[in-house]
C-alpha positions as CSV (number, residue, x, y, z in Angstrom):
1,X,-6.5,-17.7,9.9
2,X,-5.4,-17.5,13.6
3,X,-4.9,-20.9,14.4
4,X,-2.3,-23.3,12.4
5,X,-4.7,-25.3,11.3
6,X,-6.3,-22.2,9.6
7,X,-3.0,-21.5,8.3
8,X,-2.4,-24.2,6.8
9,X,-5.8,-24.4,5.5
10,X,-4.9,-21.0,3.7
11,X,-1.7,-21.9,2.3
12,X,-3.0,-24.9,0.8
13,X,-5.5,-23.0,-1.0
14,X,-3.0,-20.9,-2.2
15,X,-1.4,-23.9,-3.8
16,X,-4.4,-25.4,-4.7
17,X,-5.3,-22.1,-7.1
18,X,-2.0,-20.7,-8.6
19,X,-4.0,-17.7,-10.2
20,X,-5.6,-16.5,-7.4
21,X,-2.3,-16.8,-5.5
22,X,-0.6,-15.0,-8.5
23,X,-3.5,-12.6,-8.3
24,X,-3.6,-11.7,-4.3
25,X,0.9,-11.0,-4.5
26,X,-0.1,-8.7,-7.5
27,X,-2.9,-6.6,-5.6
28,X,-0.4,-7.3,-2.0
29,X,2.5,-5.5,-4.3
30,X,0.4,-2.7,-5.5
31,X,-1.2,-1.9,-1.7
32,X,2.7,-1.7,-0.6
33,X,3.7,0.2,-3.6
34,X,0.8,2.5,-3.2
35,X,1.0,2.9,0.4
36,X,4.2,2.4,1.8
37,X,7.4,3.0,-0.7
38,X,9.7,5.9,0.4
39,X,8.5,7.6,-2.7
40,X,5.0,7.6,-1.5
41,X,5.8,9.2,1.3
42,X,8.4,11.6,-0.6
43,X,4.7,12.8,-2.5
44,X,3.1,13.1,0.3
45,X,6.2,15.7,1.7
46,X,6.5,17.5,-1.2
47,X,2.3,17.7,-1.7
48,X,2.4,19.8,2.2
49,X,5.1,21.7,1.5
50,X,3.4,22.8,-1.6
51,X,0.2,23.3,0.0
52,X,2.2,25.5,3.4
53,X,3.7,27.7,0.6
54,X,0.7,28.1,-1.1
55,X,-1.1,29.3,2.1
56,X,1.8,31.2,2.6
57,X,1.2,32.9,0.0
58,X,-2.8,33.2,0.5
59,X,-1.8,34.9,3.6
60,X,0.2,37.7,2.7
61,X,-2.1,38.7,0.2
């Protein structure tokens, strides 16, 4: 879809079939929720830190 006419070609597919629309803003949600939310990337802090104190700890052993 890189031309208007593609665009619009896609958006009126999108109205054309509600529950695939409803369907594509449900998986669209979960990618974001997944992959970008501050707590993802909180997790993904928290997992290193726990992972440099655990080698931390591997080392002075």
């Amino acid at each position: 879809c890189y031309s208007i006419e593609g665009a619009a070609y896609a958006i009126k597919q999108l109205l054309q079939n509600p529950e695939y629309a409803k369907k594509l803003g449900e998986n669209g949600r979960e990618h974001v929720r997944h992959n970008f939310l501050l707590t993802r990337h909180l997790r993904d802090y928290l997992l290193l830190f726990l992972s440099l104190h655990h080698a931390e700890d591997i080392v002075s052993l």
